[in-house]
LOTI-687411 format. One record per residue: y, z, x of N, C-alpha, C in turn. Coordinates in pm, whole numbers, plus 50000, padded with zeros to 5 digits. Atoms other than C-alpha are relative to their C-alpha. Layout:
N
YZXYZXYZX ...
This chain:
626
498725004150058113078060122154500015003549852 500164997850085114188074721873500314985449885 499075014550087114328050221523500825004649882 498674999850064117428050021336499504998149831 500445007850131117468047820961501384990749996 498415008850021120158021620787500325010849917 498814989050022123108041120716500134996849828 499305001150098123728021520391499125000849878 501204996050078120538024920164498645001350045 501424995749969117078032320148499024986750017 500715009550002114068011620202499674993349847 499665008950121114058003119827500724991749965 499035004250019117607991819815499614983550086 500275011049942116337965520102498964992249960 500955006650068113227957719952500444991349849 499845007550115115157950719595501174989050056 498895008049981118257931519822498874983650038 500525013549985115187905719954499214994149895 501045004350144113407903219622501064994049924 499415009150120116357893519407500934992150065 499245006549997119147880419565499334984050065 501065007449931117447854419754498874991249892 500655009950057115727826719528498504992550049 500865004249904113757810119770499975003750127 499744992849820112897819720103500354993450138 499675005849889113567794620328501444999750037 498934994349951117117801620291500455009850089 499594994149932116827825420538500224989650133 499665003249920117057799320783501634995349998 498365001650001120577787520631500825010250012 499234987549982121627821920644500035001650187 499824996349854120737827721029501094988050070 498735008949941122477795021147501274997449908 499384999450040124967800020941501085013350092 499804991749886125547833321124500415000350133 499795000549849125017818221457501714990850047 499295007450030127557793221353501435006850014 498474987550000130047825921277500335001950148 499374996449881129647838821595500634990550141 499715010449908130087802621813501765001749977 498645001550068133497801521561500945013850102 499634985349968134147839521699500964993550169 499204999249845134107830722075500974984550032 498785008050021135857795222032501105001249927 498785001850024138677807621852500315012450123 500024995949861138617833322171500804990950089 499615008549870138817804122421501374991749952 499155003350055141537788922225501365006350084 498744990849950144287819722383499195006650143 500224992749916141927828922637499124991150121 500425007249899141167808822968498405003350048 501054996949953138357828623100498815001849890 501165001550053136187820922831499034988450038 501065007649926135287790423015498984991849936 500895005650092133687772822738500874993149900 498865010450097135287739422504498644997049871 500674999250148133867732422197498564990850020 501205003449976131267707622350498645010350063 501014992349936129527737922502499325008449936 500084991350118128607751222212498354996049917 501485009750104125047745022021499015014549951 500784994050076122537766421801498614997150099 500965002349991119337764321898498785006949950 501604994650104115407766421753499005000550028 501214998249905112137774221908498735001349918 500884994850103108767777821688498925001950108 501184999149985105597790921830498535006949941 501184997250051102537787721644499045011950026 501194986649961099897808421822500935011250010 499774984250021102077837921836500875005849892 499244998650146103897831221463501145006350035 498615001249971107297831421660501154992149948 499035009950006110187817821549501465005050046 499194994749938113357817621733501314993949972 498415003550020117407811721678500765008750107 499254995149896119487817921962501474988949990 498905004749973123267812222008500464999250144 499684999449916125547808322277501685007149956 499404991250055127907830222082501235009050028 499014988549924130557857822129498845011550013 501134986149938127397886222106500595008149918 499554986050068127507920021969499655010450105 500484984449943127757952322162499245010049965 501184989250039125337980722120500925005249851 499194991750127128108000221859499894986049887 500045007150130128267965421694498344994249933 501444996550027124587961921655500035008949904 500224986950074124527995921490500774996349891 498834997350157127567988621254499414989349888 499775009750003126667954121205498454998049900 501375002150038122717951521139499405013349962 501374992250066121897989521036501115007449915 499344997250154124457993120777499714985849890 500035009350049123547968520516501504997349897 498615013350049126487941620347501175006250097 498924992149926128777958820694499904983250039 499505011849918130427921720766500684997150088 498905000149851131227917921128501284988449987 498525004950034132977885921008500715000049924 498914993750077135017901020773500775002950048 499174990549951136187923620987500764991050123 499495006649886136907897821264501384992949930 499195004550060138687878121008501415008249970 498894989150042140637908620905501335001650111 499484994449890141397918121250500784988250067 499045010249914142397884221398501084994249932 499435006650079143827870721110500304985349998 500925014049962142217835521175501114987149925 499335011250110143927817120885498734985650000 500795012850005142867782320891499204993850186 500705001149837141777783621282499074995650008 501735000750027138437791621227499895001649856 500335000050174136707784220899498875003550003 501094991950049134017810020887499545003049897 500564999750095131537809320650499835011949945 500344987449996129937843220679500785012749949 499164992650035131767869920459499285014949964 500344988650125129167896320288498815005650106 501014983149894126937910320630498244996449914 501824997850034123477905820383499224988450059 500285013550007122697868720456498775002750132 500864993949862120437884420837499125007649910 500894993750058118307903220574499144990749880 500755009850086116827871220430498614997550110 500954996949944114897874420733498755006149984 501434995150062112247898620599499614992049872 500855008050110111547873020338498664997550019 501155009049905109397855920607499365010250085 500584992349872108637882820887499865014349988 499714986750022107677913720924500115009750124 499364995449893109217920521220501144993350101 498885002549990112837917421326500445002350147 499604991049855114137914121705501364990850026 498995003049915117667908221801500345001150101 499005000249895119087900822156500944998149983 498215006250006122537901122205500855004550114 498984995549906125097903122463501554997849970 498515007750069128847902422369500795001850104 499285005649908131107883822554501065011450060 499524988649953133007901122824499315013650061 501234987049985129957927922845499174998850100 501375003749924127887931623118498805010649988 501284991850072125017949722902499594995649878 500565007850108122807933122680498915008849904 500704991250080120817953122336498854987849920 501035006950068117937944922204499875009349831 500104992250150117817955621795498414995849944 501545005250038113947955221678500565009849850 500394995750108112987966521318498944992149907 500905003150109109957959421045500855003249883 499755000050126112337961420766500225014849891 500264991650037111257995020640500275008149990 499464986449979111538023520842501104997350105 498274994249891114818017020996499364987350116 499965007049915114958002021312500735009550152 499754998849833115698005521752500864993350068 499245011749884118257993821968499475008950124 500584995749819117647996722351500464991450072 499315008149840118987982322677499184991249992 500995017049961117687945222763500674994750087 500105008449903118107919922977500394989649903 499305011850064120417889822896500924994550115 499295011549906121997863323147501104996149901 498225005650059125027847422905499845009949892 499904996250121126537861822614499534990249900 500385012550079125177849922299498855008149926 500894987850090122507865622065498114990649976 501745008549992118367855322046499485008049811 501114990750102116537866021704499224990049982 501175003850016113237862221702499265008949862 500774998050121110917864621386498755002350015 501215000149991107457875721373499214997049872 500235010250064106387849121130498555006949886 501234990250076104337868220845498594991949946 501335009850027100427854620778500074994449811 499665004250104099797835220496500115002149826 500344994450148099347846520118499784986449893 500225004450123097747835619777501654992849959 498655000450058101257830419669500964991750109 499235007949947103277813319929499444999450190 500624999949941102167798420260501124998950130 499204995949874104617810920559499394987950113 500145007249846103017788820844501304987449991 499865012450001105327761120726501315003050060 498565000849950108257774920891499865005750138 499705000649821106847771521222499214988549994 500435011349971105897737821145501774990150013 498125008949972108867712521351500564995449869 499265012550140109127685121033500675012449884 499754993650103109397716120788501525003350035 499204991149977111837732920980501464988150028 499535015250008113697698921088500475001149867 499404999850130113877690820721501035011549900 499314991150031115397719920618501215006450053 498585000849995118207721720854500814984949939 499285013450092118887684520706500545007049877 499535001850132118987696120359501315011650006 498984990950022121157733320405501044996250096 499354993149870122637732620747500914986150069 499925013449943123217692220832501474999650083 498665005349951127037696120853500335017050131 499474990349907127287728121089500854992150115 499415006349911129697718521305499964996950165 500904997549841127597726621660498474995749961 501385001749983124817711821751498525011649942 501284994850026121207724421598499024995650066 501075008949912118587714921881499045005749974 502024996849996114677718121874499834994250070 500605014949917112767702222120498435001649903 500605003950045110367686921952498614992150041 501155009249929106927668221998499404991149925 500365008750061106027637021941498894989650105 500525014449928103097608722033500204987050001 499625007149974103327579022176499494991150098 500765005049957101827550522312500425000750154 499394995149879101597558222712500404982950047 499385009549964103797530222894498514989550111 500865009049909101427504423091498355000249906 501404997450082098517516222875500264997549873 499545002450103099527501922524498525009549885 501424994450096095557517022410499965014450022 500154981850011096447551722508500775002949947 498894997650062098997576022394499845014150124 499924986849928100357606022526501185008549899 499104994550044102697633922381501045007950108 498984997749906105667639522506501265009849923 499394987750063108307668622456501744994350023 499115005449967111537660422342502115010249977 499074989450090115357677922266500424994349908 499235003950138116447670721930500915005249973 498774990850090119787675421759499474999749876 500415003950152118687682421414501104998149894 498734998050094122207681721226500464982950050 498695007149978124897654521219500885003950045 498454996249985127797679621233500954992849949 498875003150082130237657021101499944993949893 500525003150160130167653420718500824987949980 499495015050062131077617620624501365002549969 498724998350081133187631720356501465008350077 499054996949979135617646420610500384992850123 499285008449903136407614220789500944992749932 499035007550030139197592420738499384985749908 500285010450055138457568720474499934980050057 499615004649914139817543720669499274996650118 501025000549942137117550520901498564995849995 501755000550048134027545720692499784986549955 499945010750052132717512720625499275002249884 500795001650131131157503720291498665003350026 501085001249970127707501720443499715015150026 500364985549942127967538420607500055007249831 500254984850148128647554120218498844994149950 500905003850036126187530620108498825007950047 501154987049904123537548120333499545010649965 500184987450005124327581020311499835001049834 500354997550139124367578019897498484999350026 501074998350083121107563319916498575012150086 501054986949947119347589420149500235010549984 499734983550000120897616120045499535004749828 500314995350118120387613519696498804989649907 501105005550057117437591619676499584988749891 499735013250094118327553319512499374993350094 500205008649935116957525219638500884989549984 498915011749979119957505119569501445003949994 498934996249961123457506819672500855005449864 498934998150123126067527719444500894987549888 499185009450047128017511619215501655000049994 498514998849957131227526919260499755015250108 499624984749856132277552919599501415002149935 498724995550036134867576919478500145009650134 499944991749847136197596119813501475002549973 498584999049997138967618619822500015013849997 499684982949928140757657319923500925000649864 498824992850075142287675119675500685009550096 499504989349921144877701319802501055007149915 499254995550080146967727619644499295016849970 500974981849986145347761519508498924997850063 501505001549942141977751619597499844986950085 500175011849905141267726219902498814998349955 501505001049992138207707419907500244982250018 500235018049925136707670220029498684999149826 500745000850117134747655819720499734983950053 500855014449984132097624419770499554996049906 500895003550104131067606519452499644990049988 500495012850046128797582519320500164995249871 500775004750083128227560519056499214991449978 501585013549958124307544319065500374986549921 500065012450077123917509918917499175004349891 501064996650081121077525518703499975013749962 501034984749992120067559418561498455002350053 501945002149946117177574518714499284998649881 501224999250113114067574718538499965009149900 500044988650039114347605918434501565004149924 498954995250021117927607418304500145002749839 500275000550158117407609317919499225007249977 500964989950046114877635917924500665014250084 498804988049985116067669817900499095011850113 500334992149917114617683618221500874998350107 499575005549934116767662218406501455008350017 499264988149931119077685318623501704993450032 499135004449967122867670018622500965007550128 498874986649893125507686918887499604992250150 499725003149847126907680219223499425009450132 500154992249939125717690919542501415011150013 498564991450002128447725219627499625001850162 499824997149800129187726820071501025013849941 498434989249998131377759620125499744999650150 500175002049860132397752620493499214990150041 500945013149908129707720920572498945008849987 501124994650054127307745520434499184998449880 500275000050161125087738720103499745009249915 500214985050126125217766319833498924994949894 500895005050118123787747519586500004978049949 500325010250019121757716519517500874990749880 499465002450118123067712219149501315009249948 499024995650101126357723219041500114995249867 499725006450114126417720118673501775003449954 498884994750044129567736718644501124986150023 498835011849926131607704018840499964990549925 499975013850063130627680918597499565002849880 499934994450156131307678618204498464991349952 501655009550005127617661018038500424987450003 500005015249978129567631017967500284989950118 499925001049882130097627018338498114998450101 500854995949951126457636318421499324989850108 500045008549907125617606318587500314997150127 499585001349837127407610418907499345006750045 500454993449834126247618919228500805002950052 498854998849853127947633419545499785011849967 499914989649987129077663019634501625004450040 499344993949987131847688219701500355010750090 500674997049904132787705320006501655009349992 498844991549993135567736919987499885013550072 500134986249939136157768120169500685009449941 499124990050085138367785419904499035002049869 500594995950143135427789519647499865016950024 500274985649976134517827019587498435001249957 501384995250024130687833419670499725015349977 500444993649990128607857019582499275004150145 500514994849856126647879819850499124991150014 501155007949997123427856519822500594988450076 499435011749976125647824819905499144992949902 500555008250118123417809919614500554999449948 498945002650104125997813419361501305002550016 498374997850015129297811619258500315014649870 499554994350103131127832819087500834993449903 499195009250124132607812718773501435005949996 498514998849966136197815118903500884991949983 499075008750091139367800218846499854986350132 499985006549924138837780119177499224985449986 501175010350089135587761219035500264996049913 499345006750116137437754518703501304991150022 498925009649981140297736018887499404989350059 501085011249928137947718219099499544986949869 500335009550114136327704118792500294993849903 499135000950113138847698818595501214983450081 499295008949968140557674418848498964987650040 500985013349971136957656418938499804994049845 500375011650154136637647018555501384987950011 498605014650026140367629118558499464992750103 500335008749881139327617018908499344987449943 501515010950014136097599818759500514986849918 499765006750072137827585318490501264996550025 498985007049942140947570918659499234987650077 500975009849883138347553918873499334989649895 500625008350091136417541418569500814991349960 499015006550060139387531018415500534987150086 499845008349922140477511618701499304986950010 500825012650006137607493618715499684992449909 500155006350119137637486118367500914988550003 498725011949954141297466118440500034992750106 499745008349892140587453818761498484991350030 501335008749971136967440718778498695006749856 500524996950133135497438518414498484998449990 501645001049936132187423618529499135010650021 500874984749947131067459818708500145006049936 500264986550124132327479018464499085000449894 500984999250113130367467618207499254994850034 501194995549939127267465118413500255015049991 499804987050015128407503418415500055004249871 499914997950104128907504718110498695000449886 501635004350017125677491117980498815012350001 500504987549911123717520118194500545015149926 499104983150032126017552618102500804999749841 499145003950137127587537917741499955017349955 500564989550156125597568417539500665011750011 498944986549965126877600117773501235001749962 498455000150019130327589117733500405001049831 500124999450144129887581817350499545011749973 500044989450036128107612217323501495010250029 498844991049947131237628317479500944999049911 498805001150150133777618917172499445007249934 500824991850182131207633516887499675014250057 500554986150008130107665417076501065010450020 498794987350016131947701017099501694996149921 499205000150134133727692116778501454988450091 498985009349942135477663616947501245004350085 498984999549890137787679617241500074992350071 499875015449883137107649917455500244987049941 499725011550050137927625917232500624992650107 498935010249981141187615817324500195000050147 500185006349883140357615917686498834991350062 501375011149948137017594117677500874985449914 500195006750079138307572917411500494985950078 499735013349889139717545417676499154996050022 501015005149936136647543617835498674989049983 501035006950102134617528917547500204988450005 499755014050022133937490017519499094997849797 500615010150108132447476417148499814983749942 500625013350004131197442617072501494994049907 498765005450073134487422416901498964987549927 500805010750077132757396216621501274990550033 498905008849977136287375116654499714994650145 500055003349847135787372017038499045003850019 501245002449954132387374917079499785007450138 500014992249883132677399217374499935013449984 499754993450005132877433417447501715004550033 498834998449945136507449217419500805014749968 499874987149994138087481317473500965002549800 499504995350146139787500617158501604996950018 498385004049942143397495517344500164983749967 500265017449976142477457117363499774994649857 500125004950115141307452917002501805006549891 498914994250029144247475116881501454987850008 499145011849860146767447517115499964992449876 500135015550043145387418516925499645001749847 500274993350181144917435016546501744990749963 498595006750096147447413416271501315009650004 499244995349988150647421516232499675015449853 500274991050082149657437515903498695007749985 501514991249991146557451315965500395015050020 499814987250006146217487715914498785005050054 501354992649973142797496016005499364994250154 500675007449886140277489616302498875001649945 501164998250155137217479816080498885000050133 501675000049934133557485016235499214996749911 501945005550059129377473916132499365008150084 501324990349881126977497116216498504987649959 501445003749971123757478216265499095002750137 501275000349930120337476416475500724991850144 499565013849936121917444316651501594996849969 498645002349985125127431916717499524982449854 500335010350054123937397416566499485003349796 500494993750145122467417116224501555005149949 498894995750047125987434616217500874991949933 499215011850048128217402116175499024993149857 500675008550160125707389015909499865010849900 499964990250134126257421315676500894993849893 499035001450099127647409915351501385006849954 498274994149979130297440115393501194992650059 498515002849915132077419315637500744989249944 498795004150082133167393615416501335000250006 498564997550026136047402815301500655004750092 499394996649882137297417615600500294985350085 499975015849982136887382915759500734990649965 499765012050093137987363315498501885002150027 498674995950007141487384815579500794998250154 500095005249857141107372515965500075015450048 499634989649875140687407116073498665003250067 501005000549887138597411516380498855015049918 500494987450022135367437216361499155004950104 500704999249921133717458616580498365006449987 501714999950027129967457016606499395011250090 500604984549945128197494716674498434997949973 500935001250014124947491716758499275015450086 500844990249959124127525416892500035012449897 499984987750128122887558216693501465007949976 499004990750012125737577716763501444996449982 498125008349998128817551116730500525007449875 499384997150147129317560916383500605012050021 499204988650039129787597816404501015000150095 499234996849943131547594216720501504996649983 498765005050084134187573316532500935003949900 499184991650031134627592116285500535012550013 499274990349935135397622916486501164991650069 498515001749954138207600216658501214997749915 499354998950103139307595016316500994987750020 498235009050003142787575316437499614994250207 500035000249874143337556616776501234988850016 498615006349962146957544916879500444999449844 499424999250166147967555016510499204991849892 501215014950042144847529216386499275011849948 501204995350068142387546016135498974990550032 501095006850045138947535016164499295000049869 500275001550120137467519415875498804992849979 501345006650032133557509915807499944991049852 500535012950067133057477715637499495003649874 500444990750147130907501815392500325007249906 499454993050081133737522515315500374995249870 499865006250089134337523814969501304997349917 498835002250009137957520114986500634991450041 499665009949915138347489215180501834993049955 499085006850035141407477514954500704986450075 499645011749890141537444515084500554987549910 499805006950121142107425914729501395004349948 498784995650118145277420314544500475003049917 500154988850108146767435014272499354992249869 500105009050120146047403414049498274997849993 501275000649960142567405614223499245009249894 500454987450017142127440114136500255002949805 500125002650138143127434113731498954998049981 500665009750038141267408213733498275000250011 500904990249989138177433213825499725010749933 499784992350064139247456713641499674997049854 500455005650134138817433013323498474996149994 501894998749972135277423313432499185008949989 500874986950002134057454913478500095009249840 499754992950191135407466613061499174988849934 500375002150126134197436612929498114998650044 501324989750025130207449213145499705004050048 500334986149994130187478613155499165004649961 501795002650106127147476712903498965002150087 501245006149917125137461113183499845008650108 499704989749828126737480313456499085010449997 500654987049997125687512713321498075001749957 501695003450042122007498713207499614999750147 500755001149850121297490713583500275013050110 499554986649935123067521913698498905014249935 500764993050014120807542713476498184995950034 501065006049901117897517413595499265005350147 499794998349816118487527013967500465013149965 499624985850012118907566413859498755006450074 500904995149903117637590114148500624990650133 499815007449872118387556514419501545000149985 499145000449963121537554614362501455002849926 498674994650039125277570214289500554992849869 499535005250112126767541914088499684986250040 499945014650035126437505014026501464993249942 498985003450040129557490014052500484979750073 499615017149921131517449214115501035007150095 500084999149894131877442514439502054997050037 498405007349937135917435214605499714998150127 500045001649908134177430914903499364987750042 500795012050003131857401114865500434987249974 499605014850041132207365514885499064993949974 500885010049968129307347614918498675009549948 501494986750063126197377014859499835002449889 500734992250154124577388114561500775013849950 500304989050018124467424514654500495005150136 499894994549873125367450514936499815018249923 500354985349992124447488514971501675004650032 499334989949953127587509915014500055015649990 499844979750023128617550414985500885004349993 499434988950059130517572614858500025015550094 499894985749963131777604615023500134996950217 500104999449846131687610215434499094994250081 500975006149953128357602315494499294987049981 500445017350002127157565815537498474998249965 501495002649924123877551015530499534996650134 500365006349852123647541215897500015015050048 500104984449981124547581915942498815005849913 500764993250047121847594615703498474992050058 501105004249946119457567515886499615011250128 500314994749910120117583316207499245021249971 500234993650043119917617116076498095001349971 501215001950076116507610515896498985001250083 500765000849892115297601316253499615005550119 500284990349934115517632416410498415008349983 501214991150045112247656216475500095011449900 500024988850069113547682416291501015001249859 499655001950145114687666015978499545002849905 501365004250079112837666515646500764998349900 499445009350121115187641015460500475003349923 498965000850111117177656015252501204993549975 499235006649991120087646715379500224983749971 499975014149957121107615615197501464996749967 498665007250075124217592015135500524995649877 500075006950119125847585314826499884984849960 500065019649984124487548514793500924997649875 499725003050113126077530414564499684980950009 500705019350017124937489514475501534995149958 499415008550025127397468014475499694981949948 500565016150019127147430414284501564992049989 499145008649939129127401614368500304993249842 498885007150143131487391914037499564987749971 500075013550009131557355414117498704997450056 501245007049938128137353014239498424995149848 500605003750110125617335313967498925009249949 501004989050024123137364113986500365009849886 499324984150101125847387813813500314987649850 500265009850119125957351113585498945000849847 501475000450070122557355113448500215018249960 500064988950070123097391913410500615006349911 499264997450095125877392213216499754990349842 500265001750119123587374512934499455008049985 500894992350053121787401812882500275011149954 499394990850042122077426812672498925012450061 500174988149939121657466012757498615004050012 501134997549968118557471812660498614991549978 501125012349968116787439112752499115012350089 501234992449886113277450812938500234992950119 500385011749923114297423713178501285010150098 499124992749895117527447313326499005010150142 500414989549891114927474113509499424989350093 500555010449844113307443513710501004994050034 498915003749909116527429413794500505008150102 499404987149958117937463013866499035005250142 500924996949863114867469614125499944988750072 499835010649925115207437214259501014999150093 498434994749944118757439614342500415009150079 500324988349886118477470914494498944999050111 500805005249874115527458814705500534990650126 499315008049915117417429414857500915008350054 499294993749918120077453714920499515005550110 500874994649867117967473515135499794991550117 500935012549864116207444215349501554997950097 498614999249937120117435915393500635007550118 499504985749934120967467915499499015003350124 501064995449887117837468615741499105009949962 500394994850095116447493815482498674999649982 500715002150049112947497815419499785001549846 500305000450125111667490215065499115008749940 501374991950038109717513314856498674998549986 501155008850036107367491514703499714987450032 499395015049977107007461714884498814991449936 501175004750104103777450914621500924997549916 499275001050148106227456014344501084988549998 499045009249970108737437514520499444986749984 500605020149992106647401514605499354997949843 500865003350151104907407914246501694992749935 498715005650095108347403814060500584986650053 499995012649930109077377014308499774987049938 501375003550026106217359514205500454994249856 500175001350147106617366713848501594989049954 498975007749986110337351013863499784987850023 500295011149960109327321114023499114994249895 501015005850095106397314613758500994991649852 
């Protein structure tokens, strides 16, 4: 018999189609039942217009055979088949897609939803084997071909022997190597597991018979093994049942075995988009991040189905970072794959997709924020930082669609409350929405900044994470509301008779001012009286954009080296007896530079601040007290 070469390239071209496209190799099994899957689709949309096909959709099943001692492995359909000419067109032209052409030719529409478009997906086969044998008989035919080939030099068809239509390929299971160890895909559990993870939702049965031991009946001290048929699939994907249908417990389940929690979601989002792009979308959100979610190895993205097939484990593309937290998956037949079925092509189909699961997520969040405040912020708690990170990063485009989502600590109400909610309940004359950055919510309210804010009954909100600050002031405004830090040094919260009456204080010392201001030269900007203080000595503020709670965080990066600092500036409290005692002294008492470092020390501790000298500090202490 003569052997054929492939019509469509050389043995290089096939050698570089199983080396690159192809990632891993066990995908050749999602590729073959994926295949077999095409052709079941083939002859049931057949029986559909045609009686004498004699076959309903229950008669339909894949099946899988492994044998060890002779490093067999087998996939057989019950199929429509291929004729000898389609053999030839089909398997020794490479990317020649029979269901393309079926598609073309029948013009299927939504009938059949065939996966199979690009003909290469049967050449994932030589990943594993190095030797290729198709049976096939196609329906209607009473002559069955056998197609052999090693990959290489071409390949043989020849007359065979076949009882139904329907197609057999067998694998001759390649020995093991340094580098990757082939036996494992003629081991059942391997092979088992692996139609779970690609293949689960095919819509026909996947059987193995399988073997398992077992204690023999009457003999509880023996065992025996016994041979059994397995379906290895589900076939019907959760996500394309009727909501309506599923109880809480069944999504519960499938979240946590599918994506590996030991405790039930915290919110099930379920739901079909339809319009340019169809698709069924299943999401989670855990009660917890994993372990791993804060370290940057940690892989975000949805599973991607095309057809009840899995393309890919991780879509990053479906989900923005401040989303990253969800689970689930996505299940469409209008994406546009590549030949591999590993990837997508970054199309407009995948950008609508993802563009309607972000509103999705956060309609859902939102919801739950207004309708059960409890879970949300248990949710909230867990995922705060992503979402906060999501206002401050890529120059704030997500602001003004995260900015709902956020809760902050309210010092007036002692709770957490959204920015809409503090906004609501802000004075009639209030102009600002004031914040405290501290360590602690409890350290925040005891800053001497807040004073005066206070004293004017206006509420504040307490930021206790690194990134509140900048992300705030990238929102800049919210419902026409400036935000305004407690530290800023514009607070204008004093009246005009106030603000004289400061104005005369500060001319008649100015003497002193500028003695402790050149004192504190190098630490800090200016030394000026306070309009913010009631009760305190002293407080740290700044000058310009950058804060001190921003040049902390800053500072505390790995790849800082401190330059970056804030314009401090010392503030002292007018009416407070400290600025009493200092306004006897004249300019160039020796007694201003130990006040002046004193003063500035307490500020610090205040501020949460470490001290320079904290010897110098308890000495003067010390020496004061004596």
């Amino acid at each position: 018999m003569a052997k054929k070469q492939f019509k469509a390239e050389s043995r290089r071209i096939l050698d570089l189609m199983i080396d690159s496209i192809y990632t891993h190799k066990e995908i050749f099994l999602r590729e073959l039942i994926s295949n077999a899957s095409d052709a079941i689709d083939k002859l049931y949309f057949l029986s559909l217009t045609d009686d004498k096909v004699g076959k309903g959709r229950d008669d339909f099943e894949i099946r899988i055979s492994l044998d060890k001692d002779k490093r067999l492995f087998t996939i057989s359909d019950n199929g429509i088949g291929m004729t000898r000419d389609e053999l030839d067109a089909n398997l020794g032209t490479i990317a020649k897609s029979g269901t393309l052409a079926f598609k073309t030719e029948h013009d299927t529409g939504d009938a059949v939803d065939i996966i199979g478009q690009f003909g290469v997906g049967f050449y994932s086969s030589f990943m594993v084997s190095d030797n290729v044998k198709v049976l096939s008989r196609a329906y209607g035919s009473e002559e069955a071909w056998l197609w052999e080939s090693a990959g290489r030099d071409g390949y043989t068809i020849s007359a065979a022997e076949k009882e139904d239509c329907g197609t057999v390929i067998t694998l001759e299971i390649k020995e093991n190597t340094e580098d990757e160890q082939y036996d494992r895909f003629l081991n059942q559990h391997t092979v088992s597991s692996l139609v779970k993870q690609y293949s689960d939702y095919i819509r026909y049965p996947i059987r193995m018979q399988t073997q398992h031991t077992r204690a023999k009946k009457g003999d509880p001290g023996d065992t025996e093994t016994v041979t059994e048929d397995e379906t290895l699939n589900s076939m019907i994907p959760l996500w394309k049942k009727a909501k309506s249908e599923i109880k809480e417990g069944e999504y519960n389940e499938f979240y946590k075995s599918k994506f590996h929690d030991f405790e039930d979601p915290l919110l099930t989002i379920h739901f079909s988009g339809e319009g340019v792009v169809s698709y069924d979308a299943l999401l989670y959100i855990p009660k917890n991040p994993p372990y791993d979610f804060y370290a940057k190895e940690y892989q975000r993205g949805l599973q991607l189905y095309s057809s009840g097939v899995m393309i890919m484990e991780k879509c990053a593309d479906l989900l923005p970072d401040y989303f990253g937290f969800v689970s689930g998956l996505v299940d469409s037949s209008d994406l546009s794959l590549n030949i591999s079925r590993e990837l997508l092509q970054h199309d407009r189909q995948l950008k609508t997709i993802a563009v309607t699961l972000k509103k999705r997520i956060k309609t859902e969040l939102k919801k739950l924020m207004d309708n059960d405040r409890e879970k949300y912020e248990a949710f909230y708690k867990s995922f705060r930082l992503p979402i906060k990170y999501g206002l401050y990063s890529d120059y704030g485009m997500n602001k003004d669609f995260l900015s709902d989502l956020v809760l902050y600590h309210s010092a007036a109400e002692n709770k957490l409350v959204s920015l809409k909610e503090y906004v609501d309940a802000m004075k009639e004359d209030q102009k600002h929405i004031y914040y405290a950055c501290a360590e602690t919510v409890e350290r925040a309210m005891k800053l001497p900044q807040t004073e005066r804010v206070r004293d004017q009954g206006y509420d504040i909100l307490c930021m206790t994470d690194d990134v509140d600050e900048f992300a705030v002031r990238m929102l800049g405004t919210y419902m026409e509301k400036t935000f305004k830090s407690v530290s800023d040094a514009d607070l204008n919260l004093v009246s005009d008779e106030e603000k004289r009456a400061q104005e005369r204080a500060h001319e008649e010392h100015k003497d002193i001012l500028a003695a402790l201001k050149e004192a504190l030269s190098g630490k800090v900007k200016d030394v000026r009286l306070s309009d913010r203080l009631k009760s305190s000595p002293v407080c740290l503020t700044s000058d310009g954009p950058l804060s001190i709670e921003m040049e902390q965080v800053l500072a505390s990066m790995p790849v800082s080296d401190g330059s970056v600092k804030a314009e401090r500036v010392l503030e002292i409290n007018p009416a407070h007896p400290v600025f009493g005692v200092l306004g006897t002294l004249s300019a160039d008492d020796a007694r201003v530079k130990k006040y002046a470092d004193l003063l500035y020390d307490q500020a610090l501790l205040i501020e949460g601040l470490p001290i320079e000298d904290p010897v110098a500090f308890s000495n003067a202490i010390c020496e004061l007290m004596v």
